[in-house]
C-alpha positions in Angstrom: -77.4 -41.1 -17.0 -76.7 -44.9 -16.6 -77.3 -46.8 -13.7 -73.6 -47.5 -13.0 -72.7 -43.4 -13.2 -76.0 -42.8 -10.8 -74.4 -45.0 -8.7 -71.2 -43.4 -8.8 -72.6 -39.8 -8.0 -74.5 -41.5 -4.9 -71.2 -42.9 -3.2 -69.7 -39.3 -4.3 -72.7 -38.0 -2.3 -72.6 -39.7 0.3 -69.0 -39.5 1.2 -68.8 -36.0 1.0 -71.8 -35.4 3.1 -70.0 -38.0 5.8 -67.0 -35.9 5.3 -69.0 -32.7 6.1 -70.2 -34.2 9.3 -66.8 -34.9 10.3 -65.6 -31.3 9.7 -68.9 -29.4 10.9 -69.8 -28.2 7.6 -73.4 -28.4 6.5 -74.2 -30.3 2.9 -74.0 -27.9 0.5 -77.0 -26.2 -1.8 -75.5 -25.7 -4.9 -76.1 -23.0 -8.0 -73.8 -22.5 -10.8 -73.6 -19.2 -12.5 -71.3 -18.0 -15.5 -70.4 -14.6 -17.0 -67.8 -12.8 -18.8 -65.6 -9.9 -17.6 -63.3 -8.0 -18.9 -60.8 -5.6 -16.3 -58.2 -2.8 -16.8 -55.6 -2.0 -14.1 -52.5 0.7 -14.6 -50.2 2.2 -11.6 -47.1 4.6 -11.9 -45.7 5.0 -8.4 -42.6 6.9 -7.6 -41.2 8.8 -4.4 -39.3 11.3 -6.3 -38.9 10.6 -10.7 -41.4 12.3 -12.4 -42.6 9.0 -13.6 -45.9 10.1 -15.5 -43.0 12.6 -17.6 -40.0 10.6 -17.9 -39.0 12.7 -21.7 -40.4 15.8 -20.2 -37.9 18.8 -18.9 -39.0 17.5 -15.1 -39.8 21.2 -14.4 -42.6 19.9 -12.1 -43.2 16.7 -10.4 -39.5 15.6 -9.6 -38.1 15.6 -5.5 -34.3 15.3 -5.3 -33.8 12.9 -2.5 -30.2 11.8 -1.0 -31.3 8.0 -1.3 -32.5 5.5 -3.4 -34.8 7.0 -6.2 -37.7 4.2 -7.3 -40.2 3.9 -9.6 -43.0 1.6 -11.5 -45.3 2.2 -14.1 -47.6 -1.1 -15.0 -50.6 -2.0 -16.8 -52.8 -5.2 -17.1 -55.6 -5.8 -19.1 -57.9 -9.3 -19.1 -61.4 -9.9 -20.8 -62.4 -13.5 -20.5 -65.2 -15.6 -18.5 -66.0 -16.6 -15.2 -68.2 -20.1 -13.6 -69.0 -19.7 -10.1 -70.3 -23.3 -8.3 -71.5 -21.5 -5.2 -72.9 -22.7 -1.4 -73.7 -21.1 1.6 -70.2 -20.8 2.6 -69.0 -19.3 -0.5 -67.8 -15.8 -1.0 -70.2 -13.8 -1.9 -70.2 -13.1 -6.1 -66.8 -14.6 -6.0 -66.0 -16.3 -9.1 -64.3 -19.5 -8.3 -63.2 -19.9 -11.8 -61.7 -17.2 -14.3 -59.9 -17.7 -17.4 -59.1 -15.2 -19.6 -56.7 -13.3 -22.6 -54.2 -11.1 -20.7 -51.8 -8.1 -21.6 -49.5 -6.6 -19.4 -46.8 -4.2 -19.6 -44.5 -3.1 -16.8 -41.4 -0.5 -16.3 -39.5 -0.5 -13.0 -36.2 1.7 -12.1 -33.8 2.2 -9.5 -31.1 4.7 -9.2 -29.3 6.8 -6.8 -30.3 9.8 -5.8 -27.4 11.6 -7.7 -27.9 9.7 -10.5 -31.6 10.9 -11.1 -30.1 14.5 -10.5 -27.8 14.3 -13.5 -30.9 12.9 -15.5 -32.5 16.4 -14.3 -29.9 18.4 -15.5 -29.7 16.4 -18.6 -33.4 17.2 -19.3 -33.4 20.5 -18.3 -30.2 21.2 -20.5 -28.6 22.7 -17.4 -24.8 22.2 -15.8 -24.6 21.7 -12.4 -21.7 24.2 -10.9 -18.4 22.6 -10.9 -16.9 20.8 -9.4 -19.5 18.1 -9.3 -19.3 14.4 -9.1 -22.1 12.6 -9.2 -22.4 8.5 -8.5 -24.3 6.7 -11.6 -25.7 3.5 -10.1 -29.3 2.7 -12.1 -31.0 -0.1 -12.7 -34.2 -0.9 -15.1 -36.0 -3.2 -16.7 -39.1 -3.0 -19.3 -40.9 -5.6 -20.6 -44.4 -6.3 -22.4 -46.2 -9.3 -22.9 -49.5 -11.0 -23.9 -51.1 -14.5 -23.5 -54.0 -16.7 -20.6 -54.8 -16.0 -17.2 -56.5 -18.1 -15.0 -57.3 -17.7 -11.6 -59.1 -20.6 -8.9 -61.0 -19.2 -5.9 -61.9 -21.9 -3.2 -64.8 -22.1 -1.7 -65.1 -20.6 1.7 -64.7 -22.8 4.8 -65.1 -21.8 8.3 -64.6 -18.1 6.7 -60.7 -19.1 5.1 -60.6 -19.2 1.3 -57.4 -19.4 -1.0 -57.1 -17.9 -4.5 -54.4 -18.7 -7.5 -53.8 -17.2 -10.1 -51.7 -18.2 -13.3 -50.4 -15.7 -15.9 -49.0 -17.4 -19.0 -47.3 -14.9 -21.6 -45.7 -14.3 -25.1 -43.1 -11.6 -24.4 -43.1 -8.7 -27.1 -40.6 -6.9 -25.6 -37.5 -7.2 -22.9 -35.0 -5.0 -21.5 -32.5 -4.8 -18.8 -30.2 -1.7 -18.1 -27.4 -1.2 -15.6 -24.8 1.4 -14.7 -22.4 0.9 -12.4 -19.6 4.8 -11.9 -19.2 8.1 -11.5 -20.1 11.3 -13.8 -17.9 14.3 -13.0 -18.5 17.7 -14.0 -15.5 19.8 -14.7 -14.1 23.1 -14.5 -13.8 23.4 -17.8 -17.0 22.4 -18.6 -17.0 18.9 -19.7 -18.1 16.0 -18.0 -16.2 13.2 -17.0 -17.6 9.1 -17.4 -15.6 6.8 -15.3 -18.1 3.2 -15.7 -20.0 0.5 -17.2 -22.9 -0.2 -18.8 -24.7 -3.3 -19.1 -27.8 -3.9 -21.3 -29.8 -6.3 -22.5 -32.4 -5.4 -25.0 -34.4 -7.9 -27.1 -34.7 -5.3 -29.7 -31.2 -4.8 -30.6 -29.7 -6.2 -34.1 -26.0 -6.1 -33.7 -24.0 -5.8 -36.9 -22.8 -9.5 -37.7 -24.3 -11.0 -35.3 -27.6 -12.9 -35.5 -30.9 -11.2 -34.3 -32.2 -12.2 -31.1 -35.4 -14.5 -31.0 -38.6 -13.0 -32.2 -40.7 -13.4 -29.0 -39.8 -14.4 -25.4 -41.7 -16.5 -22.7 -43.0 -15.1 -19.4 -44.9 -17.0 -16.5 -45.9 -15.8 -13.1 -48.0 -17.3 -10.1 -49.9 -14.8 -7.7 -51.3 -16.1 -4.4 -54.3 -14.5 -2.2 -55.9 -15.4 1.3 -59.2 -14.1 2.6 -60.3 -15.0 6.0 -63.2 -13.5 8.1 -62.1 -13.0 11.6 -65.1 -12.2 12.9 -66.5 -15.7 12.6 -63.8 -17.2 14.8 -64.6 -14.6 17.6 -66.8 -16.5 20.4 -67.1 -12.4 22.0 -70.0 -10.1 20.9 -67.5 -7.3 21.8 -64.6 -8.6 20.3 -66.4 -9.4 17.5 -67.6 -5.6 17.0 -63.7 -4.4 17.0 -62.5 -7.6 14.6 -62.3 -6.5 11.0 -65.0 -8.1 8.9 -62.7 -9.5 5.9 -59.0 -9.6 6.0 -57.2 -10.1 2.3 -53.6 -11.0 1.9 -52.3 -10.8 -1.6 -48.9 -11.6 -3.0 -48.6 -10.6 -6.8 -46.1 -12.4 -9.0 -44.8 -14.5 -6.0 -43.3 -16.5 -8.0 -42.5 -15.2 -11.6 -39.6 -15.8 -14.7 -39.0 -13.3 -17.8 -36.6 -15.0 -20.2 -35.9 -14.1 -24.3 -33.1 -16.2 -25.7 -30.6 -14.8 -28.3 -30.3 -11.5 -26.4 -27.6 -9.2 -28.3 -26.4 -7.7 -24.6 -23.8 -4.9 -24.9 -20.9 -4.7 -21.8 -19.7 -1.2 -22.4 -17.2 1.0 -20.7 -17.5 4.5 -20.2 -14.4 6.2 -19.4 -13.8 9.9 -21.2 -14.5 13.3 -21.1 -17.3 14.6 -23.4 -18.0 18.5 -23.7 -19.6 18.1 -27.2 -23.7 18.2 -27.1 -26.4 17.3 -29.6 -29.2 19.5 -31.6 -30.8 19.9 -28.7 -28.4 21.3 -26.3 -28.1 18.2 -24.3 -25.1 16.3 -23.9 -24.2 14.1 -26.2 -22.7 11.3 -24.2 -23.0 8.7 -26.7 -19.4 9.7 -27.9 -17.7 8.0 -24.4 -19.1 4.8 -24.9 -17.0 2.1 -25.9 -19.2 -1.4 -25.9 -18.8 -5.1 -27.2 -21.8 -7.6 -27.8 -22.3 -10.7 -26.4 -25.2 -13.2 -27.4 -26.7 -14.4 -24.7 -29.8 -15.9 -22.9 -31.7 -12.8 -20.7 -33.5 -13.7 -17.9 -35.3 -11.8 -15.3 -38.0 -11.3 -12.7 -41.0 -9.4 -12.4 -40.8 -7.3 -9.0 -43.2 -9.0 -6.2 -46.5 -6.6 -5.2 -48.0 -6.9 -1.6 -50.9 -6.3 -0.5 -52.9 -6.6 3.2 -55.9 -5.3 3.2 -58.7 -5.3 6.8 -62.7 -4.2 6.1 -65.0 -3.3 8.4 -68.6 -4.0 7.2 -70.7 -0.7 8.8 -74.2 0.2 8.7 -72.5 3.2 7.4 -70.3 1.9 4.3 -67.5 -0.5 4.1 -64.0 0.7 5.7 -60.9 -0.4 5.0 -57.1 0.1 5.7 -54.6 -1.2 3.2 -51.0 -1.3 3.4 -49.2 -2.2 -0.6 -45.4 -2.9 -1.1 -44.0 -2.9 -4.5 -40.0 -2.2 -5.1 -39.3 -1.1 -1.9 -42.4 1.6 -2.4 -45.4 2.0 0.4 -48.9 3.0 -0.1 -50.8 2.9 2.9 -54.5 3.9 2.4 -57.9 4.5 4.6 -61.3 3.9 2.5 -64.3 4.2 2.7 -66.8 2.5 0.3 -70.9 3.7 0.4 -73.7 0.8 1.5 -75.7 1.8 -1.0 -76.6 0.3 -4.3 -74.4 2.7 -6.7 -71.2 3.0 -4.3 -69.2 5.9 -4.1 -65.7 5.2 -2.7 -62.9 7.6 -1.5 -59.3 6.8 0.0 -56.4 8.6 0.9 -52.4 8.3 1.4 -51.3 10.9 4.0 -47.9 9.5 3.5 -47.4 9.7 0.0 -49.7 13.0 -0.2 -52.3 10.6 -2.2 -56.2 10.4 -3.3 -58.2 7.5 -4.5 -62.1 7.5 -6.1 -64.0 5.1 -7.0 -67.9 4.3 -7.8 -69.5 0.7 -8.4 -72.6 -0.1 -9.5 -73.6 -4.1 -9.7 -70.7 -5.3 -12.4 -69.4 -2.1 -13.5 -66.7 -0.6 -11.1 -64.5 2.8 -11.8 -61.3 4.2 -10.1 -59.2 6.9 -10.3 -55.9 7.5 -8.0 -53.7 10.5 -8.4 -50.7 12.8 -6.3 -51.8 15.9 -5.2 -50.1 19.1 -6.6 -46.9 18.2 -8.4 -47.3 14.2 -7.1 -49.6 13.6 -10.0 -46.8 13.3 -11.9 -45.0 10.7 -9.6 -48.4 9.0 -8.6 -51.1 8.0 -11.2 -53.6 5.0 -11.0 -56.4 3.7 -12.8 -58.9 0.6 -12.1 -62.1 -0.7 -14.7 -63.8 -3.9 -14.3 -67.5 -4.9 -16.1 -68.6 -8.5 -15.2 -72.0 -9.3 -16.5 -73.6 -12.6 -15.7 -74.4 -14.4 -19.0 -76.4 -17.8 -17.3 -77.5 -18.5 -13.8 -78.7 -22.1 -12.9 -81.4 -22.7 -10.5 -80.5 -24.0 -6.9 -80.0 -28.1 -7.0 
């Protein structure tokens, strides 16, 4: 190193640990580590679609409700590498820099709860007894994409750290459905379509018309805060009844979906069909009446919060988590083992919900399911492996 850069570091030395003296802080001892990780996440949630069975005859697993029927399905899957620059105030393990390749794939609906009843029927190759009219409000949206993640930790101070994360993504696939009516069944035994359609599907060649683009662009920020309360209480007792860590996590805060070239279809349905397919279902098809429109699809991906409270124990780690996600609630109690493999169990009494997990160092395993016929409206599955490839000696 030349003189001039040693010089340069010095001044950068010295102003930071006058800056440390201002703020209370204590010079640093630092120690860089890096690794590489790689982490699976997938979640179907629903509070009445058999969401784990969508093509199924929904036999089992689907609750007629009066309101709003919702539902998600996701995945996301990252393998890339992590640098950690960590001091005494750090989070402990914490990576403070990740950067990795990303996939993700997510399917949301929303539809009345009459709506999801005719999609029963229709299944099930069943009539409901006339008369019957039914309102046919849905709206859903699929999309896949891959591409970078990244994701900046800072460092701890006075027990408050901020985390970022950056998803940047290739779209493979994009679509947007809505119906807006009524479905009627008859006396005679037809039904009756009285609405429109509206859908946008990156897929779709339209005759004449030129195809849409061959990929689409996808971008979404995600913000998290971590704070330790217990280091602000100046109580021994308070301090015992303070939660160790408290997490707040907002997923795709901020996010935009757009595929240009979009052959959308604006369709009317307004007939009476009694005819039905192979199958015995109804064959619907016959009452559309559609015209395409080129056009530039945009959308969003649905936001996902999280607020989590710990309590480190002598006996294990508990937590209470509260998760909101298209107007769907999860609200969990945990508890995590203090040993070194760590067993973990949760529970939703709410949603009639289980959660299991183990750890072990890097490696960390989870399984979430419904209980009885909920399996098939809640599902969940977590894997991570981080493995430390280099770790620098104190400096």
């Amino acid at each position: 190193m030349s003189r001039r850069k040693r010089q340069g570091v010095a001044r950068w030395v010295a102003l930071w640990v006058g800056m440390a003296g201002l703020t209370g802080l204590a010079p640093p001892v630092w120690a860089d580590a890096l690794g590489v990780y790689t982490e699976v996440r997938a979640e179907a949630w629903s509070n009445g679609l058999p969401v784990m069975d969508l093509n199924g005859d929904w036999a089992t697993g689907y609750r007629r409700l009066a309101g709003t029927q919702q539902a998600y399905a996701s995945a996301r899957a990252e393998a890339g590498a992590w640098w950690r620059q960590a001091t005494g105030e750090a989070l402990q393990g914490a990576p403070l820099l990740r950067a990795g390749a990303l996939y993700r794939a997510d399917a949301t609906a929303r539809m009345s709860g009459d709506a999801a009843e005719v999609l029963r029927l229709y299944q099930q190759k069943q009539d409901p007894s006339p008369p019957a009219r039914y309102d046919a409000s849905t709206r859903m949206r699929y999309w896949t994409g891959r591409g970078l993640t990244l994701q900046a930790v800072t460092p701890s101070w006075r027990g408050l750290s901020l985390s970022l994360g950056w998803d940047a993504l290739r779209l493979q696939r994009l679509r947007s459905l809505a119906t807006t009516g009524q479905v009627s069944y008859l006396a005679d035994g037809s039904y009756a379509y009285a609405g429109r359609l509206h859908d946008d599907d990156s897929r779709y060649q339209a005759l004449f018309m030129t195809g849409p683009e061959a990929q689409g662009q996808g971008a979404a920020l995600s913000v998290a805060l971590q704070a330790e309360p217990t280091r602000w209480a100046s109580d021994a007792d308070v301090a015992e009844v303070l939660p160790t860590r408290l997490r707040l996590s907002v997923d795709d805060a901020w996010s935009r979906l757009s595929w240009g070239g979009v052959n959308g279809n604006d369709a009317v349905l307004n007939s009476q069909v009694q005819t039905r397919d192979a199958d015995g279902r109804v064959d619907y098809q016959a009452a559309i009446q559609g015209l395409y429109t080129r056009r530039k699809l945009v959308e969003r991906i649905p936001v996902r919060s999280a607020l989590q409270l710990d309590w480190q124990r002598p006996s294990g780690l508990w937590s209470l988590q509260v998760v909101s996600r298209l107007g769907l609630w999860q609200r969990w109690a945990s508890w995590q083992g203090p040993w070194a493999v760590q067993p973990s169990v949760g529970v939703d009494p709410v949603a009639r919900a289980w959660r299991a997990g183990l750890a072990w160092q890097g490696l960390q395993l989870g399984y979430t399911s419904g209980l009885g016929d909920g399996a098939q409206r809640i599902r969940g599955l977590t894997l991570s492996l981080s493995c430390p490839l280099w770790a620098g000696a104190p400096r």
